[in-house]
N, C-alpha and C positions, 0 to 999 in steps of 0.2 A: 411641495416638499423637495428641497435641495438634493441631487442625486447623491449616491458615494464618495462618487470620484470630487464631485465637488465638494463634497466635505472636506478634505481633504486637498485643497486650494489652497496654496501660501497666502497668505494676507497680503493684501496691497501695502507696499510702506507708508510711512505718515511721511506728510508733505514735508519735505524739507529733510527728509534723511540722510545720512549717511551714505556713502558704497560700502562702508562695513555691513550696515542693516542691510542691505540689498544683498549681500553674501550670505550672512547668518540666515535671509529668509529661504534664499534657494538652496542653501544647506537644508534646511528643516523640509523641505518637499521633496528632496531627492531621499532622505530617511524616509517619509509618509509610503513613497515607491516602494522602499524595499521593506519596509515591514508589510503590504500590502502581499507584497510577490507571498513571503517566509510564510503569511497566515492561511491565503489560498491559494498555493500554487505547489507549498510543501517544502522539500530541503533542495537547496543552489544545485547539489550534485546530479537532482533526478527529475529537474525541468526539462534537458534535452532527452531525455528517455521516453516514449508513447506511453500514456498512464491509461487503462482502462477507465471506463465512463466511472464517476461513481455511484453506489450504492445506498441508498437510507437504508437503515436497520430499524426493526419494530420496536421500539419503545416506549413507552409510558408517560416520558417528558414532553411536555408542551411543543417543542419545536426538535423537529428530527435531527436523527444523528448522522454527520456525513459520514462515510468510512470511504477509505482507498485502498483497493485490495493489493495495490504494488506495496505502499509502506506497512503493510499489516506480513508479508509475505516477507521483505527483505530487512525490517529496521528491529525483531529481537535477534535475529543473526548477527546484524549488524554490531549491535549494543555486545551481544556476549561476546563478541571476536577481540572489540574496544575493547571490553572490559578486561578478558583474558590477556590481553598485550599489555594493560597497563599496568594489571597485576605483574606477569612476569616483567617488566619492565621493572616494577619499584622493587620485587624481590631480588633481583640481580643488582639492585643501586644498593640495595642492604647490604646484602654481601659482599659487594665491592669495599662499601663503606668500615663494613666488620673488620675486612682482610686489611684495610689500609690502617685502620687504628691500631690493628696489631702491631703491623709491622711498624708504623709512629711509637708505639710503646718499646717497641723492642728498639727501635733506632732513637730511644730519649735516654735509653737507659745510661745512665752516668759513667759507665764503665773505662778506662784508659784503655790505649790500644794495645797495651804489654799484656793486659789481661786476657789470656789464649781460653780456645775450650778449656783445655787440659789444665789450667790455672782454677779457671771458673769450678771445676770438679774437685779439685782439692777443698774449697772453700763447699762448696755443699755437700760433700762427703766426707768432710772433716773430723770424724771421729772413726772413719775407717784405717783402716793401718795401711800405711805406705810401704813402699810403694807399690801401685795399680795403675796396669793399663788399662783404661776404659775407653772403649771403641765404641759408641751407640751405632746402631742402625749398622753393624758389622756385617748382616745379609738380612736382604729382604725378599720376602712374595713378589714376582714380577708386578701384580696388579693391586692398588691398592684399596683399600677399605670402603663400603659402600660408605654410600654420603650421608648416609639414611642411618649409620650405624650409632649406639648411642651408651652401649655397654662392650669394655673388652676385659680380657681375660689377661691377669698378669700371673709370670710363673716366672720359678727359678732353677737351675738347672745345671748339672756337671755331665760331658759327656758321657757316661755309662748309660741315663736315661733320658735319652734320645729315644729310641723307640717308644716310653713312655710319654712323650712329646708328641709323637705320629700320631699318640693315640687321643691323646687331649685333644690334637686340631683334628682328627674326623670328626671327634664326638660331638665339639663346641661348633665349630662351623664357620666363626665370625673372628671379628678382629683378637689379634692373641701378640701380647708383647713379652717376650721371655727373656730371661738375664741368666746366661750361660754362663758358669765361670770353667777356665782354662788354667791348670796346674803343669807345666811342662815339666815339673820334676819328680811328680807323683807319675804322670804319665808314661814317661819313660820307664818305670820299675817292670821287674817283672811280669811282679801278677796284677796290675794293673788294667782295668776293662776298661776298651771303648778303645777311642785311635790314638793311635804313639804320634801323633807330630799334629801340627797347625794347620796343614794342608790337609793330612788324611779327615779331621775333624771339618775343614769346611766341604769336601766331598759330598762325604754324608750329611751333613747341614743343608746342601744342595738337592741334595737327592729328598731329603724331605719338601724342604719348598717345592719340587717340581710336581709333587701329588696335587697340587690346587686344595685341598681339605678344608683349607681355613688360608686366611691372610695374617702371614706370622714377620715382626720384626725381631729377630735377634742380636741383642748385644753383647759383646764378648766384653768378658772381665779377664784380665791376665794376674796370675799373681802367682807368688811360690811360699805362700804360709801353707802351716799345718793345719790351722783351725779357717772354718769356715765363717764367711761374715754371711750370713743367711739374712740379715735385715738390710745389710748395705745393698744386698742385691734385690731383695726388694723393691727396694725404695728407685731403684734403678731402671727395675722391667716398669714400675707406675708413672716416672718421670717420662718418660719416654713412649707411655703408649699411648695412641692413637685418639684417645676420646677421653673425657674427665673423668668418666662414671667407670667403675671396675670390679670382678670380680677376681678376690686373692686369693690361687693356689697354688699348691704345692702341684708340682708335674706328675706325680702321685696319685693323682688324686681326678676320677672323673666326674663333672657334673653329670645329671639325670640328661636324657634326651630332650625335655623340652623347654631347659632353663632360660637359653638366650630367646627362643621365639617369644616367651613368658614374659620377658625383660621388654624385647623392646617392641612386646604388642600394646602393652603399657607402660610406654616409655614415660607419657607426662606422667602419673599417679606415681612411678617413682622415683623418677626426676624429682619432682615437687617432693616426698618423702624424704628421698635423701638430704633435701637442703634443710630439713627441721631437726637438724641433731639425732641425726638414723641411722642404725646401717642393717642390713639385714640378714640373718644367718642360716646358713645353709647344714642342715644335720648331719654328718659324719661317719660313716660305716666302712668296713672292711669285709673284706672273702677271707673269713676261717680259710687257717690256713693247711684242711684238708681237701678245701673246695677248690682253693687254687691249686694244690698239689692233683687233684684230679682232673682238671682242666690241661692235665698233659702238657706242663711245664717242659720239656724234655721235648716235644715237637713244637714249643712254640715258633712261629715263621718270622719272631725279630731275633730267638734264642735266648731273652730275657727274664724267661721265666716268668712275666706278666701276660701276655696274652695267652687268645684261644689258639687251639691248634685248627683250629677253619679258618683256613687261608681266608676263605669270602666272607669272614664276619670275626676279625682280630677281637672285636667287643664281646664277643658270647656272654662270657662269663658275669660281665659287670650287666646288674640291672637296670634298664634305661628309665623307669614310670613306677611311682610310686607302687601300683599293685605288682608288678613285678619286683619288686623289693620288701615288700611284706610277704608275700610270699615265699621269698628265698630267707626270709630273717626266720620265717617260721619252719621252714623247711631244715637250719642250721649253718645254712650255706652263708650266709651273711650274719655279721653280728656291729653292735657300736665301738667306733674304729676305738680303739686301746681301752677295752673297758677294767682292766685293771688298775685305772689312773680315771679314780671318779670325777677329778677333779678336771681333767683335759675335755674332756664334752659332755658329762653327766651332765650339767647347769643346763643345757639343753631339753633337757625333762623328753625325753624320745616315750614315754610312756603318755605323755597329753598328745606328741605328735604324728605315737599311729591312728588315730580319731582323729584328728585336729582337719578341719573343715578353713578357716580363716587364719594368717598371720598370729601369733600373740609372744605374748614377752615374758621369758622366762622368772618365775617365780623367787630365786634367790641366783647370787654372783658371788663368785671365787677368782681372786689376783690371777689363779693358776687358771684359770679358763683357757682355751685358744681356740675358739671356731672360727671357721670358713666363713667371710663374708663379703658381702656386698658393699662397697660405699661410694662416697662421689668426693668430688673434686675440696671440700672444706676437711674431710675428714681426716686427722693426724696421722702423718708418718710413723712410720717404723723408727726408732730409738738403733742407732747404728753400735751402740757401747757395750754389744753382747758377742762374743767370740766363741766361740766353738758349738756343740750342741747344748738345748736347754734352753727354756725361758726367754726364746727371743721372738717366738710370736704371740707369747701369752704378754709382752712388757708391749706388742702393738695393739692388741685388745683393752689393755688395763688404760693404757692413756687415752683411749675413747671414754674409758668408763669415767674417769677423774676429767675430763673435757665436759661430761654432763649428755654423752650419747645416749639414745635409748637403743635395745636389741630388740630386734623382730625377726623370731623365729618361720622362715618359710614353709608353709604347710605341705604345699606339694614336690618340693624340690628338694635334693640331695645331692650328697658329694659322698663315690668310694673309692676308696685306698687301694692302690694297685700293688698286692705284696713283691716285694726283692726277691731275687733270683736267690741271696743267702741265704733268708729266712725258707727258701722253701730247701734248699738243700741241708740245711741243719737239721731238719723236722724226718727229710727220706734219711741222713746219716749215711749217706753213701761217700760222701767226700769229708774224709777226717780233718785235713786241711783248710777247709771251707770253716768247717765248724770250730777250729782253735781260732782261724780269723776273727771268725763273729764272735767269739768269747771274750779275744783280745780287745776288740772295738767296743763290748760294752762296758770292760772296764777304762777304756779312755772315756766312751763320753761320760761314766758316774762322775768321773773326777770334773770333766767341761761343763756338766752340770752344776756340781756346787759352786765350783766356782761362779757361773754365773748366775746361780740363786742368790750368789752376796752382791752380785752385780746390778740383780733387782732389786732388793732392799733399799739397796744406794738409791736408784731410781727411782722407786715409790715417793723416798722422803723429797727428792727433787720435784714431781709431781704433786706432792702436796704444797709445796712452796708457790709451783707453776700458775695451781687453779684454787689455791686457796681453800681447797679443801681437805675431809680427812683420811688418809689415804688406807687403803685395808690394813687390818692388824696381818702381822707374821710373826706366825711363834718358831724357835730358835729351831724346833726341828722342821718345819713345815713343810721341806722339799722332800721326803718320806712320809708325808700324809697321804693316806690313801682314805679317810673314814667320811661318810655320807655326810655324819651328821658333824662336820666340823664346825666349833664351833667360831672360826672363822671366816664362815660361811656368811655373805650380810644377804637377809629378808630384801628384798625389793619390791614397791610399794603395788598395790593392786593396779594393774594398766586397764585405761579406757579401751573402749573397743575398736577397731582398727577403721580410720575414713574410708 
């Protein structure tokens, strides 16, 4: 029997060969060597290394099994360390490759050179009233946004509630994009709250960033109207914030304490949700406001009349977790935020959602709706053609609904209204002046209102043009509707159970 190694013997060439053949043959026997080495000798790196004798293991097969205890010891270290480098290796070629296609998108864009920020803005804020200075990213959080982050918080804002601002970023924690507007000729007035000049207003802006609470970008809007653009600035804190996915509020207004861990402990589930025509709504409550007048308005430590008077815990009064809010609702201290306007969060059904265990979707929709929600990057803007107060966040709700969104009411999670320092001093009547103020201001906004309940109407029929579909009935009086059973209320269809 011919040994191994002999087996592995080049062939003699046939008489009369080539020197090519004679190459190709001593090719193929210097390969025979080294698959010989590769089979028993092990890997090229760990020939010069001393290898322990080896081992047969007991087996059941016919002919034993070699083992080598160096490569049993060193080659899954080896393999996971590979494999971990080449993971992080191809994750970082993605990313690279993500950040480069952006910036190729963004440097394909057709645009001429004339065309400045401040051009570009007139053109996507084109139904805002001129002139506006808009300044993005006007002061930022030293440090920015974790990377990991995948939901922020958009708000809007006039310097008086700043401190209601402080309070937002404790409570939220995470990325927070806010559209400040700046009136220097409002501001100048007398009785005018919060800072007379530009400067004093970025102090304080400063002095909030320095608390680390959350990572906040704020953009300053400059204008000198009387009536407020509340959707322009919208659409302004969304453009500009940090992540696609967002949640929309009023600086007003606290989520519950465990909204954003919520959000993005389950980022894919609603990730994935939001991109199927979703968005999701957060239920609405307010502090009666004897609860806040008891929370010792008068010591509050911003003097806003929205916080506690404990220094070590400004949040007191608002409830952070669902049983702490059933419990204050039932206690009196809390009730659903404007319930003399069934029509602004009743749709909400707050009676399936003190029980409510899973997500579900409100039973019947009203034009006039306007809840707090959640959406993501496909979800419709804000309609900028509403001026003063009135109807300009119920006209961003209604074009989700005519878009063909579905609403999912969050079971565990809330939003409360943080009341003004007016409202609370109209209610003690200790400042006669305070309270002709608030009288004064509610007969302007009735008037900002009708006016832009004709401004919705306009809108509806435009929206039914948009999506082709039919857009809610409104009857002539229906900006003084306050009845449950309206019957411009539309039935919505019985919803599946939530994935």
């Amino acid at each position: 029997m011919r040994s191994m190694a002999a087996a592995y013997d080049p062939p003699a060439p046939p008489r009369g060969s080539s020197r090519l053949w004679q190459l190709l043959a001593a090719t193929g026997w210097l390969l025979s060597v080294v698959l010989l080495l590769v089979r028993y000798v092990g890997p090229l790196g760990a020939v010069s290394q001393p290898s322990p004798a080896p081992t047969v293991a007991a087996a059941t097969h016919a002919a034993p099994i070699v083992t080598y205890p160096w490569a049993e010891a060193t080659a899954p270290a080896a393999c996971a360390a590979a494999l971990g480098h080449a993971r992080a290796t191809l994750d970082s070629c993605e990313q690279r490759a993500q950040r480069q296609q952006q910036r190729q998108q963004r440097a394909d864009l057709p645009l001429p050179a004339w065309v400045t920020a401040d051009v570009l803005h007139t053109k996507l804020f084109s139904s805002s009233l001129p002139p506006v200075r808009l300044q993005p990213y006007w002061m930022r959080s030293p440090n920015p946004p974790p990377a990991a982050a995948t939901f922020s918080v958009t708000t809007i804002l006039t310097p008086d509630r700043l401190p209601a601002l402080a309070r937002l970023c404790r409570r939220w924690g995470g990325p927070i994009s806010a559209a400040l507007h700046w009136n220097p000729a409002t501001a100048a007035s007398a009785d005018a709250a919060g800072p007379r000049d530009e400067a004093q207003l970025r102090q304080e802006v400063q002095a909030l960033l320095g608390t680390g609470d959350c990572t906040l970008d704020v953009h300053l809007i400059v204008d000198t109207f009387p009536l407020l653009q509340l959707n322009y600035w919208r659409n302004v804190a969304r453009l500009y914030a940090p992540t696609a996915h967002y949640v929309m509020l009023d600086v007003d207004f606290l989520p519950d304490a465990g909204l954003r861990e919520a959000l993005e402990r389950d980022r894919d589930r609603w990730v994935g949700w939001l991109s199927m025509r979703r968005v999701l709504v957060l239920p609405a409550f307010e502090l009666t406001v004897t609860a806040a007048a008891g929370a010792a308005p008068t010591a509050d430590q911003d003097g806003d009349g929205y916080g506690s008077a404990d220094a070590a815990n400004p949040l007191a009064p608002y409830p952070a977790t669902k049983p702490e809010l059933l419990a204050a609702w039932a206690a009196g201290d809390v009730r659903v935020f404007h319930p003399e306007w069934y029509h602004g969060q009743g749709h909400t059904n707050y009676s399936h959602w003190r029980t409510a265990t899973a997500p579900y979707q409100p039973s019947t929709y009203h034009f006039k709706w306007e809840p707090y929600v959640v959406g993501g990057p496909a979800t419709p803007w804000c309609d900028e053609g509403f001026y003063g107060y009135g109807s300009n966040k119920c006209a961003c709700i209604v074009e989700m609904f005519m878009a063909g969104y579905e609403f999912w009411v969050l079971p565990d999670h809330f939003v409360v209204h943080q009341p003004h320092a007016d409202e609370l001093a109209l209610v003690a009547a200790t400042d006669a002046s305070v309270a002709a103020r608030v009288r004064a201001r509610e007969k302007r906004r009735a008037r900002e209102n009708e006016r832009n309940f004709q401004t919705l109407r306009r809108f509806l029929d435009a929206l039914e043009i948009k999506y082709g579909q039919p857009a809610p009935i409104v009857l002539a009086n229906q900006n003084a509707a306050i009845r449950v059973d309206d019957p411009t209320a539309i039935v919505l269809p019985p919803a599946e159970a939530l994935a």
